[in-house]
LOTIBA-152488 format. One line per field, with one value per residue (C-alpha): residue in three letters; residue number from 1; x, y negated, z negated. Coordinates in steps of 0.02 Angstrom, whole numbers, always signed. Example, Ala and Ser with C-alpha at 12.3 -4.5 7.8 and 13.67 -1.06 7.14 Angstrom:
2
r	ALA SER
k	1 2
xx	+615 +684
yy	+225 +53
zz	-390 -357
REM end
This chain:
511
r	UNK UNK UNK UNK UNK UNK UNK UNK UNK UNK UNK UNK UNK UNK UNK UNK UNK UNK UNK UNK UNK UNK UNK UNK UNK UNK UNK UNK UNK UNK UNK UNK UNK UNK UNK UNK UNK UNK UNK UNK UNK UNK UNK UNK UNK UNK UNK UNK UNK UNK UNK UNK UNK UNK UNK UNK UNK UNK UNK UNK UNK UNK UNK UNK UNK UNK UNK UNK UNK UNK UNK UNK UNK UNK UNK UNK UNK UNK UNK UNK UNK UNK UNK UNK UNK UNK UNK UNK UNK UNK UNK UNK UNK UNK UNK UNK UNK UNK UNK UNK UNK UNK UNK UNK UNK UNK UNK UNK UNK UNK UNK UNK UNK UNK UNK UNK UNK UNK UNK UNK UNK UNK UNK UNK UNK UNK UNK UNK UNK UNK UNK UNK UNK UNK UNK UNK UNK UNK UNK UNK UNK UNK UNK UNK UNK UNK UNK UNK UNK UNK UNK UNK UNK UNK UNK UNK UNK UNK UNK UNK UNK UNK UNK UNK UNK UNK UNK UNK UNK UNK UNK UNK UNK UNK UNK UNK UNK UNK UNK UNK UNK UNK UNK UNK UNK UNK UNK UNK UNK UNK UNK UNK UNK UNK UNK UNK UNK UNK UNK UNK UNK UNK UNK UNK UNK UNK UNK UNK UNK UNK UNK UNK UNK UNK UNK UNK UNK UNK UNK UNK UNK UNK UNK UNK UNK UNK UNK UNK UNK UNK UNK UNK UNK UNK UNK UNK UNK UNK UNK UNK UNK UNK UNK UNK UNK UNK UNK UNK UNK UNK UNK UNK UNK UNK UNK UNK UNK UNK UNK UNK UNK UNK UNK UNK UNK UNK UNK UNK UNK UNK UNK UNK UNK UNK UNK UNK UNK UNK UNK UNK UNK UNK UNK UNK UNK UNK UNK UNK UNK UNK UNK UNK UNK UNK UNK UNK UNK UNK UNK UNK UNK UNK UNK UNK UNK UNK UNK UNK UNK UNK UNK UNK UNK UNK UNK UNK UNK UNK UNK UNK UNK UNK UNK UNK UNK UNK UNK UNK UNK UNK UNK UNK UNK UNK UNK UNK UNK UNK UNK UNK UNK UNK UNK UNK UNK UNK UNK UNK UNK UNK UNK UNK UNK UNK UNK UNK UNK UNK UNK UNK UNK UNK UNK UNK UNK UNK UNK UNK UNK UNK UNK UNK UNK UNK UNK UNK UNK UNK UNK UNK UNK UNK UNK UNK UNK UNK UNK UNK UNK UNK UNK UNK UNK UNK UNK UNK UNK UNK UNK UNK UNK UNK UNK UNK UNK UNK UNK UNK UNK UNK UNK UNK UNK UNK UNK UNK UNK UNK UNK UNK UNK UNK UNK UNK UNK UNK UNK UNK UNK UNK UNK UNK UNK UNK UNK UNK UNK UNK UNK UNK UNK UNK UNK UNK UNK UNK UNK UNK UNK UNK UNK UNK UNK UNK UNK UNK UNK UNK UNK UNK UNK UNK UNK UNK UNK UNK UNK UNK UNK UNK UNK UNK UNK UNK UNK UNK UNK UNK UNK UNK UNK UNK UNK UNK UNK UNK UNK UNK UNK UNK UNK UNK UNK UNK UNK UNK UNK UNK UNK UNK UNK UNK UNK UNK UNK UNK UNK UNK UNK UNK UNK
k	1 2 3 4 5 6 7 8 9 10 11 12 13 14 15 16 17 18 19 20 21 22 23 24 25 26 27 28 29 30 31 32 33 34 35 36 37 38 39 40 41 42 43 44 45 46 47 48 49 50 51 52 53 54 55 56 57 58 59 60 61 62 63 64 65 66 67 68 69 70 71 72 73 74 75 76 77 78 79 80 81 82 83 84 85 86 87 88 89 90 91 92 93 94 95 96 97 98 99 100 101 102 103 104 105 106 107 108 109 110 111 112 113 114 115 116 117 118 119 120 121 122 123 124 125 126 127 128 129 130 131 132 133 134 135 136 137 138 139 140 141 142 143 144 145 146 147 148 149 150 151 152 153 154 155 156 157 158 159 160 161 162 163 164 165 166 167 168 169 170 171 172 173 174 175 176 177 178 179 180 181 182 183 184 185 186 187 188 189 190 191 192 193 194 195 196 197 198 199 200 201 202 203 204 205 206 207 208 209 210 211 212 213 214 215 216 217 218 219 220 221 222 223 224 225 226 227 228 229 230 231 232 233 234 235 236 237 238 239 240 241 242 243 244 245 246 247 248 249 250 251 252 253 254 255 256 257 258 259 260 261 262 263 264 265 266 267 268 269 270 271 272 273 274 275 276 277 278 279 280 281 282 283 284 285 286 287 288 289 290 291 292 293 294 295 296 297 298 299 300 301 302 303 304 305 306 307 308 309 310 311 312 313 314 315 316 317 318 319 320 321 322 323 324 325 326 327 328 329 330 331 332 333 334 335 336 337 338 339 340 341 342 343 344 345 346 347 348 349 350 351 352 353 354 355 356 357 358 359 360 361 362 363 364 365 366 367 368 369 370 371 372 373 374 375 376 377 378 379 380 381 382 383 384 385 386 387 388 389 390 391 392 393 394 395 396 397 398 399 400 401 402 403 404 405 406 407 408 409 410 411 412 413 414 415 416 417 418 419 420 421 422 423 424 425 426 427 428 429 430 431 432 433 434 435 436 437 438 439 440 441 442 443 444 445 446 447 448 449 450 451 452 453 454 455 456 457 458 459 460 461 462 463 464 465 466 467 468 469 470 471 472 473 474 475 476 477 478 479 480 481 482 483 484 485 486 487 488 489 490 491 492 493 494 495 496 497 498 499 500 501 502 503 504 505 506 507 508 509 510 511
xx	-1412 -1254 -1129 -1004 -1106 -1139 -948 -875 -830 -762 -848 -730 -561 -518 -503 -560 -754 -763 -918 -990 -981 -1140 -1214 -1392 -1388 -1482 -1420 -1294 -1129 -1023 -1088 -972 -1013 -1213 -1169 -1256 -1165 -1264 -1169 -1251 -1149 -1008 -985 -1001 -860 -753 -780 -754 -603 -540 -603 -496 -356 -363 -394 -229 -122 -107 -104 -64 +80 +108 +125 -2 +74 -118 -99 -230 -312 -468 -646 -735 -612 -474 -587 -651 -462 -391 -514 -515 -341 -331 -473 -333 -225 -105 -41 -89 +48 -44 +66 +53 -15 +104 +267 +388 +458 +612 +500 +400 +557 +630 +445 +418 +624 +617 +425 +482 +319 +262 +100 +72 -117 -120 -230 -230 -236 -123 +5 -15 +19 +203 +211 +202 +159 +106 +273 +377 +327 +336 +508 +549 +481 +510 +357 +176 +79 -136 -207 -342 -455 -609 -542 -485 -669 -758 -650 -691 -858 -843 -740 -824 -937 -918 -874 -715 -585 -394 -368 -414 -302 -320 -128 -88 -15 -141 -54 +117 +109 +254 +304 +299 +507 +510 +634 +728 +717 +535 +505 +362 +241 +181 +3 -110 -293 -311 -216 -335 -493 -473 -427 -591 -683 -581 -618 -807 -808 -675 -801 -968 -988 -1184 -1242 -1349 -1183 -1125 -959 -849 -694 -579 -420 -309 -364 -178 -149 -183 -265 -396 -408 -446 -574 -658 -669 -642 -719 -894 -890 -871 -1026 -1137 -1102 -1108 -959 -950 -796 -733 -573 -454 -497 -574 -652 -829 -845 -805 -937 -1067 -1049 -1057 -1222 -1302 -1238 -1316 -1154 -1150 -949 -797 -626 -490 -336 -309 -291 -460 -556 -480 -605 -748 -720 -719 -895 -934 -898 -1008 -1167 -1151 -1246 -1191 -1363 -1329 -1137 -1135 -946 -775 -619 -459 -292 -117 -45 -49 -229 -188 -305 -329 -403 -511 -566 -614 -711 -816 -853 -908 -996 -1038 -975 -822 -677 -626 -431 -347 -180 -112 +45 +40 +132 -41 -156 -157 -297 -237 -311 -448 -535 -708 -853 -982 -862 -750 -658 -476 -402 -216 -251 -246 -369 -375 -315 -447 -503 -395 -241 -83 +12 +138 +265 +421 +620 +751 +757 +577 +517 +355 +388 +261 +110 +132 +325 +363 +429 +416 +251 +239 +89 +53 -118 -179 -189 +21 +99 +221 +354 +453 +468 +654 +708 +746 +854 +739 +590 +695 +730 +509 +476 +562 +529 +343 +314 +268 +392 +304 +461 +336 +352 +217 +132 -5 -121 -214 -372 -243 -304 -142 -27 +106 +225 +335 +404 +583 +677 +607 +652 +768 +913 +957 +1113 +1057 +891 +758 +636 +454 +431 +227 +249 +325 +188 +23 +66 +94 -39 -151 -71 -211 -114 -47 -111 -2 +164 +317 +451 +610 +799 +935 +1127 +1231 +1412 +1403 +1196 +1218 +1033 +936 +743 +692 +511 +397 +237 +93 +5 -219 -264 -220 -117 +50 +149 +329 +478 +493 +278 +286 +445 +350 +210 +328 +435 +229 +211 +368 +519 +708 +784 +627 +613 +662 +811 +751 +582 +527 +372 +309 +158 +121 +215 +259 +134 +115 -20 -105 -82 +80 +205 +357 +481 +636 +599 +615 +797 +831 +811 +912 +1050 +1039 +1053 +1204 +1299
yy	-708 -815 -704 -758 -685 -523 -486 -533 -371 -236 -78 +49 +109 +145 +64 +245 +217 +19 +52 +100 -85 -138 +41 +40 +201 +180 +12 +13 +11 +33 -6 +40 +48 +128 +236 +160 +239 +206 +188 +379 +403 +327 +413 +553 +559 +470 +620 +750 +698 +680 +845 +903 +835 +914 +1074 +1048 +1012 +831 +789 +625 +530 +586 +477 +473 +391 +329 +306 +269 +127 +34 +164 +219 +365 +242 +212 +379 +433 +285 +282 +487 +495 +376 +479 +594 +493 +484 +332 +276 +189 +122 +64 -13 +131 +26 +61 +202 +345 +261 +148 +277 +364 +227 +195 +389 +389 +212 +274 +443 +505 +672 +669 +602 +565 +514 +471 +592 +469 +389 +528 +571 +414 +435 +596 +662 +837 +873 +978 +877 +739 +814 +884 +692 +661 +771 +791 +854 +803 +794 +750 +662 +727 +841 +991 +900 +797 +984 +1050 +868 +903 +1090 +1031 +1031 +905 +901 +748 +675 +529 +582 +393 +323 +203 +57 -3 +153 +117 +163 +85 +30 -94 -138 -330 -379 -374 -548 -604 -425 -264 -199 -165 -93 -187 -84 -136 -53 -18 -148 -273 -229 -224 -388 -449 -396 -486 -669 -662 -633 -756 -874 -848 -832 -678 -591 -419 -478 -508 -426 -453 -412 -328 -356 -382 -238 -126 -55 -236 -303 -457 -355 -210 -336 -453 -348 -184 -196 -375 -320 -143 -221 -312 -201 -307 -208 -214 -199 -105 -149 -48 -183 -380 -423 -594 -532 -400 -475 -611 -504 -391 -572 -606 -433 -360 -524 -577 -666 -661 -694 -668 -699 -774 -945 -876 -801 -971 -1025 -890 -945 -1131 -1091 -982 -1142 -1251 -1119 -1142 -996 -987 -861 -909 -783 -826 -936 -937 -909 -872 -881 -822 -723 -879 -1089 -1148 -1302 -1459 -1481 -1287 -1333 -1496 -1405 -1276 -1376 -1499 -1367 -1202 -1322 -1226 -1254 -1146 -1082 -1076 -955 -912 -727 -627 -446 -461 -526 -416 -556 -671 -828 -980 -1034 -1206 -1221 -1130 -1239 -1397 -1521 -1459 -1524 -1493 -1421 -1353 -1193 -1246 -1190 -1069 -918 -849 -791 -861 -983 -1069 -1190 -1298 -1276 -1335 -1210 -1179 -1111 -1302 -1370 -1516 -1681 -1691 -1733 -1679 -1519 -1343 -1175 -1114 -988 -872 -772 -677 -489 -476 -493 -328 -210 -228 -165 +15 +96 -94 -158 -318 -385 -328 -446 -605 -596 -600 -679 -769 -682 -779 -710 -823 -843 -915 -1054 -1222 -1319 -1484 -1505 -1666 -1730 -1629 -1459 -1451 -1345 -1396 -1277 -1382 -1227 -1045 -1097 -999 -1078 -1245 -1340 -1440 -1552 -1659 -1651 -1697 -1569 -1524 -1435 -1324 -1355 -1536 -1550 -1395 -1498 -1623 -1510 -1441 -1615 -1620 -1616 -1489 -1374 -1222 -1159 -1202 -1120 -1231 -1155 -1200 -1174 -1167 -1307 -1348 -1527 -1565 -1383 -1347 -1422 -1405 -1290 -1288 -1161 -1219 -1129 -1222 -1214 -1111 -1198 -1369 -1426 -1549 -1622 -1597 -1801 -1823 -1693 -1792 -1952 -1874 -1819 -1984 -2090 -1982 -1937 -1986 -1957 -1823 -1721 -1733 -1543 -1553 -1397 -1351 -1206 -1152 -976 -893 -803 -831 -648 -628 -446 -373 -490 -642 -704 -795 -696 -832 -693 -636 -837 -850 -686 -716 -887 -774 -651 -823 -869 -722
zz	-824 -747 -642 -806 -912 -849 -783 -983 -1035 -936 -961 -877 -898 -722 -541 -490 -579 -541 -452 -605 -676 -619 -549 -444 -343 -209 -154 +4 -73 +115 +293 +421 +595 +601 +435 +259 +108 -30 -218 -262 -116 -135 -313 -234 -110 -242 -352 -202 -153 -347 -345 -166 -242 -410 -307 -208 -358 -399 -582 -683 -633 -471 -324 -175 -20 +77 +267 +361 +433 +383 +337 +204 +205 +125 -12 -58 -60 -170 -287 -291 -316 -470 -549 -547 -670 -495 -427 -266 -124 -6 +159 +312 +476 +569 +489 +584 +498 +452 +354 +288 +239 +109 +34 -7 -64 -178 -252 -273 -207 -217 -72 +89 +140 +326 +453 +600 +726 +635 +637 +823 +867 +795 +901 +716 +665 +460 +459 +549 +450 +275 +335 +344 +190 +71 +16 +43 +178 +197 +375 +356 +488 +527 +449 +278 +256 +300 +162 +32 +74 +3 -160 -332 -368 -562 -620 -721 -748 -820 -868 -1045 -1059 -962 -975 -870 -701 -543 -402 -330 -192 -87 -74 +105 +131 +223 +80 +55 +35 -21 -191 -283 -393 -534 -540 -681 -700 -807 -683 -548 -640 -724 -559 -485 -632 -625 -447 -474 -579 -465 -305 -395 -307 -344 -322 -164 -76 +82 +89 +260 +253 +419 +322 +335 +173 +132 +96 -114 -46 +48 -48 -232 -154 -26 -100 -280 -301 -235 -310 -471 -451 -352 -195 -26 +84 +296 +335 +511 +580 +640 +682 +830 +885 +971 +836 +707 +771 +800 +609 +535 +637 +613 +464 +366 +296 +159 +95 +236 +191 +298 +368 +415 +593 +581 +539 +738 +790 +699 +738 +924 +887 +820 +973 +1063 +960 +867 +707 +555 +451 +318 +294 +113 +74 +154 +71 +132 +89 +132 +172 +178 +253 +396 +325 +493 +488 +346 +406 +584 +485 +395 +523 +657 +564 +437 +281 +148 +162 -17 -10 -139 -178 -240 -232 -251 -430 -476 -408 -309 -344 -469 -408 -310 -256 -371 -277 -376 -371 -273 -140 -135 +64 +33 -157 -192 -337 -505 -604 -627 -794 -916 -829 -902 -794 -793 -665 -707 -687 -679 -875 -852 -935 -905 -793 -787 -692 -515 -502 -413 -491 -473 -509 -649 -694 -845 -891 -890 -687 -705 -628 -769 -656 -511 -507 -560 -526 -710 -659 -522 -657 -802 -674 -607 -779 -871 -1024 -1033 -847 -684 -568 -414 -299 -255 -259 -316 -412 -490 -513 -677 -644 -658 -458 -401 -222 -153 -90 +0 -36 -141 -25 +104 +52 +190 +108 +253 +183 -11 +8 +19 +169 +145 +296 +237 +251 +433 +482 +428 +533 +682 +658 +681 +848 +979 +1087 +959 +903 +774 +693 +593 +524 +464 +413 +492 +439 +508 +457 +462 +374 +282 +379 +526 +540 +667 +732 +822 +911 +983 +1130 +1111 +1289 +1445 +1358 +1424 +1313 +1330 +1196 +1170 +1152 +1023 +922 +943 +853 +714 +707 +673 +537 +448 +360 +497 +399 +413 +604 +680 +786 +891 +935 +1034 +1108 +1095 +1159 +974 +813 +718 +583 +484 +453 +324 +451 +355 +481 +471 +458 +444 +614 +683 +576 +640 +835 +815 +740 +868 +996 +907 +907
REM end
């Protein structure tokens, strides 16, 4: 039967039993490091730590702050929470306590679960922590699993009702201050099923998941996607270029999803000989994909990359280039199943084919809103549309192009600048690694272009060669007036370029 076929209809009411899609018990469900957890298995720890929590007082509607960094452990403890009927805030291990303080304040959160190691780091204690907080705190560490491992073993799920929420996810902040996404079961779980359908995903997969898994890009297409299938997924605790090589060689795997920064690592594997035999499809996402990035990949390791877009108001997954079809460098694709969209001017009307708008999404993967934030809530959604803040076009085979974020959008004396634009041809640039283009304000052109390079390993290049390059290729007003070198551009922890933090440092120049 056809991956379609079998994925129609969604048998389960919460994110906490997707595993129980398409069940087979003894087949690995997790690998992570030497340890095979089978899906017997994984059910369950899912159902002990529903179980643990129960035990230690959490009941429906409470919030669940998760902190910890990529393991099975993560998994066990979302999923056993939402049995719960709780709600689940997964954050960022990096964030500092001031951080940690607004998120627990703005979700009104009730529970902390954090990573020991985690905590330590901080120079953190559970007390001084949940003294910070206002709120209780689990360490999640020898003592808690001993005690999980203890906890009843009966089974049970609080949710019936699909529509309920399961998870609030915090919007990166690069535009603002971060607000949460109200994202329900039913958001998360038809999520998991377009993108089945989106990648062609099958239950022989093994997918790898090196993305960070407190982040909705990760956590939808490498945990949720292949647990709704009966996929297995390989766990690895943070990215690393020879181990992340050597789980794609020995774990067999079949699924990559990462980063545009990641593919560098596999093209220069590439350039070494290395073979990943197994590996069938690669995904990427977070943020733009280079052409030059995709071109590179294809040429040397000899296999497509599938570019996607998301935001976490959609669960994220809404478009992705055809797995079984053409392959259009620079698209984001097509729209996955069950989705509308449309292009829009700033009355929210559908403009012509080929003319750029703001992008706007609606279907059943389309968050309930931002939690206690009713007027941001009204202007993301209004009109029964999911307005992305992206810029986009979109050609007569409804093959979809983001042109640039809007805010991000350079007006250089009334005529408008796509950071994208000037940054795909930087990126052809023999010498140059990576690029960031940005506005800046300037009295007299209201902004200049600004751009950031990256130099490949051991390349020199001269201010003027670089403009040349840019002056062959595109139109005056588009040429940067600055452009800096820098040995890294910022990037969080889903590989996004942190643009704020380039506006920011010219400010701090200025002043």
């Amino acid at each position: 039967m056809e991956t379609k076929e079998r994925i129609m209809e969604i048998k389960v009411p919460s994110v906490g039993q997707i595993y129980k899609q398409n069940y087979c018990a003894d087949k690995p469900a997790i690998l992570f490091k030497d340890e095979v957890v089978t899906y017997s298995q994984l059910d369950e720890n899912v159902i002990a730590f529903a179980n643990y929590f129960k035990s230690k007082g959490i009941v429906k509607g409470d919030k669940v702050i998760l902190n910890t960094v990529n393991s099975p452990e993560f998994t066990y403890a979302y999923l056993g929470v939402v049995r719960n009927g709780a709600i689940i805030v997964p954050i960022n291990p990096m964030l500092t306590l001031e951080e940690m303080k607004f998120i627990a304040s703005d979700s009104s959160a009730n529970y902390m679960l954090i990573h020991e190691g985690v905590m330590l780091k901080q120079g953190l204690t559970a007390e001084s922590l949940s003294e910070a907080l206002g709120l209780t705190v689990f360490v999640l560490n020898e003592a808690l699993l001993a005690e999980v491992k203890a906890a009843d073993k009966e089974d049970f799920d609080m949710i019936n009702d699909s529509q309920e929420v399961s998870t609030f996810l915090y919007t990166s902040g690069t535009t603002g201050v971060p607000k949460a996404a109200m994202l329900t079961h039913a958001n998360l779980l038809e999520n998991a099923r377009q993108c089945v359908i989106g990648l062609g995903c099958e239950d022989y997969d093994v997918f790898m998941c090196v993305l960070p898994m407190f982040h909705v890009f990760a956590f939808t297409t490498c945990q949720l996607q292949p647990f709704y299938v009966g996929a297995t997924v390989d766990i690895v605790e943070a990215f690393s270029p020879k181990l992340v090589i050597s789980e794609l060689i020995e774990k067999e795997i079949t699924l990559f999803l990462g980063v545009p920064a990641m593919y560098m690592v596999l093209i220069e594997a590439g350039k070494n000989n290395i073979k990943f035999p197994k590996l069938r499809r690669a995904v990427s996402g977070g943020s733009a994909l280079p052409v030059e990035v995709y071109e590179q990949t294809w040429n040397v390791i000899n296999i497509p990359v599938i570019e996607g877009y998301g935001l976490t108001e959609s669960s994220p997954a809404s478009s992705f280039n055809p797995h079984d079809g053409v392959q259009k460098p620079g698209s984001i694709g097509k729209i996955l199943d069950g989705i509308d969209f449309i292009i829009a001017d700033p009355d929210d009307n559908e403009v012509p084919v080929g003319e750029v708008g703001e992008l706007l999404l609606r279907g059943p993967n389309v968050m309930l809103g931002y939690y206690n934030r009713p007027e941001e809530t009204e202007a993301a959604l209004r009109n029964g549309w999911l307005h992305t803040g992206d810029l986009a076009k979109v050609d007569e085979e409804d093959y979809i192009y983001i042109v640039d974020r809007k805010k991000d959008m350079i007006n250089v004396a009334g005529l408008n600048v796509y950071p994208r634009e000037i940054e795909e041809v930087l990126y052809k640039h023999p010498q140059i690694k990576d690029a960031a283009v940005i506005g800046v304000d300037n009295k007299l052109r209201g902004e200049i272009v600004v751009a950031y390079i990256v130099l490949k390993d051991g390349e020199e290049v001269q201010h003027k060669e670089v403009l040349g390059w840019l002056k062959e290729r595109l139109a005056a007003y588009k040429i940067p007036k600055r452009i800096e070198v820098l040995d890294d551009l910022p990037r969080n922890n889903a590989g996004k370029i942190l643009k704020r933090k380039l506006k920011e440092a010219i400010e701090a120049d200025k002043a």
